[in-house]
Steps between C-alpha positions, in 0.01 A plus 500: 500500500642801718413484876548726797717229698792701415348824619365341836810294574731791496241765720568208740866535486544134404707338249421238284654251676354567838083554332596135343599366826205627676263368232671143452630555134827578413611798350575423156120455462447813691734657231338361212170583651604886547615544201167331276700200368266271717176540707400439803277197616216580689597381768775750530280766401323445859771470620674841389189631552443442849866607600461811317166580586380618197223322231624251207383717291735807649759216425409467143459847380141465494424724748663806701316440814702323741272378692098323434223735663386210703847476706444883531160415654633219704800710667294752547181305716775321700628848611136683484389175789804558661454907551092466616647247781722787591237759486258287658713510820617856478116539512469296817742769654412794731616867353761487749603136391483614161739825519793299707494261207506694244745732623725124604460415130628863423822449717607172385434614159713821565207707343333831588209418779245771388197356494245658252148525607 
């Protein structure tokens, strides 16, 4: 059975001997694993899975999304909470408050401070 291993390990810039290390296998089983002489337990499927960041089934061919919807979703709320807080207490803000930060954000960002209205 084919796998993406190969394909993930080497966007990663890491050898085979260095993935191994970091997964607690060595790399002869790596090897063997890469090139569909042997598979890989499940165990090691979470495992590549989570240091990739992709699905098992990315890892198996079975699918060509990377990633499940629901960690989508659950990156997404985390950030979504994260930006109302923010906006909550821009909110809170006189104009005047408002216009000195957004033109501070501007300068440390090194960006134009036009403000559309």
């Amino acid at each position: 059975m084919k796998t993406r291993i190969k394909e993930l390990r080497k966007e990663k810039n890491l050898t085979q001997q260095a993935l191994a290390k970091r997964l607690g296998i060595n790399q002869a089983s790596l090897s063997k694993i890469e090139c569909g002489t042997s598979l890989p337990d499940v165990v090691l499927l979470i495992d590549l899975a989570h240091f990739f960041q992709v699905t098992i089934d990315y890892i198996l061919l079975l699918s060509k999304e990377r990633l499940a919807a629901d960690y989508f979703l659950e990156n997404n709320l985390h950030h979504l909470k994260k930006y109302q807080h923010l906006i909550t207490i821009y909110q809170k803000m006189s104009q005047k408050q408002q216009r000195d930060f957004y033109n501070f954000l501007c300068s440390m960002l090194g960006i134009d401070n036009t403000m559309d209205t």
